[in-house]
N, C-alpha and C positions, 0 to 999 in steps of 0.2 A: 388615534390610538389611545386608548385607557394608560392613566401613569403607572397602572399594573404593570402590562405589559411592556411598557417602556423599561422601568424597572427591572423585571426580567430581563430583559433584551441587553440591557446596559450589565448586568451582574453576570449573562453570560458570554458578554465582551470582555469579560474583565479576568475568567478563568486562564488557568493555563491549556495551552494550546495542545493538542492531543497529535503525533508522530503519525504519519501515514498507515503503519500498521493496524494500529490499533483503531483508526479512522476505519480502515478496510471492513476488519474485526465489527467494528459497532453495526457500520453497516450492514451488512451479512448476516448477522444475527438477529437486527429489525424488521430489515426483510425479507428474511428467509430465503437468500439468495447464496445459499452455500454451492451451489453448483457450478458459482462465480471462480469457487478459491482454486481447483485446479488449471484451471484456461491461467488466472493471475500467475502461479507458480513458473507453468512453462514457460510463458513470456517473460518471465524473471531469469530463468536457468538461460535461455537460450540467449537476451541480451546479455548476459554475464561470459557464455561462450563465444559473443563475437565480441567482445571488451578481448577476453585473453587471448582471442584467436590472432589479433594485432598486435597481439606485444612478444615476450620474449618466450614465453608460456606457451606458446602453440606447439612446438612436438612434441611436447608431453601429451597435451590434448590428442594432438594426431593418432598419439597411441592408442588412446581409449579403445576407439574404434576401427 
């Protein structure tokens, strides 16, 4: 590998680390895979309902529907 490269490689080891979202985000946007972020969301909402569905929070949930 050229000491360019390396160079690169090592200055983008060295950045601060980018949060899941935003990771999501970048990707998506590169490659034009927005068709992604709904399917992501549900699967967000719905592990979020079975987290409250086991705690104390469930009849309220119950109500919803």
């Amino acid at each position: 590998m050229p000491e360019s490269e390396k160079d690169a490689f090592a200055r983008q080891a060295e950045e601060k680390q980018r949060g899941p979202i935003a990771e999501f985000l970048s990707f998506a946007a590169h490659n034009k895979k927005w068709w992604l972020t709904p399917i992501v969301v549900v699967l967000i909402l719905v592990g979020v309902l079975a987290v409250l569905g086991g705690s104390g929070v469930a009849p309220f949930i119950y109500s919803l529907f």
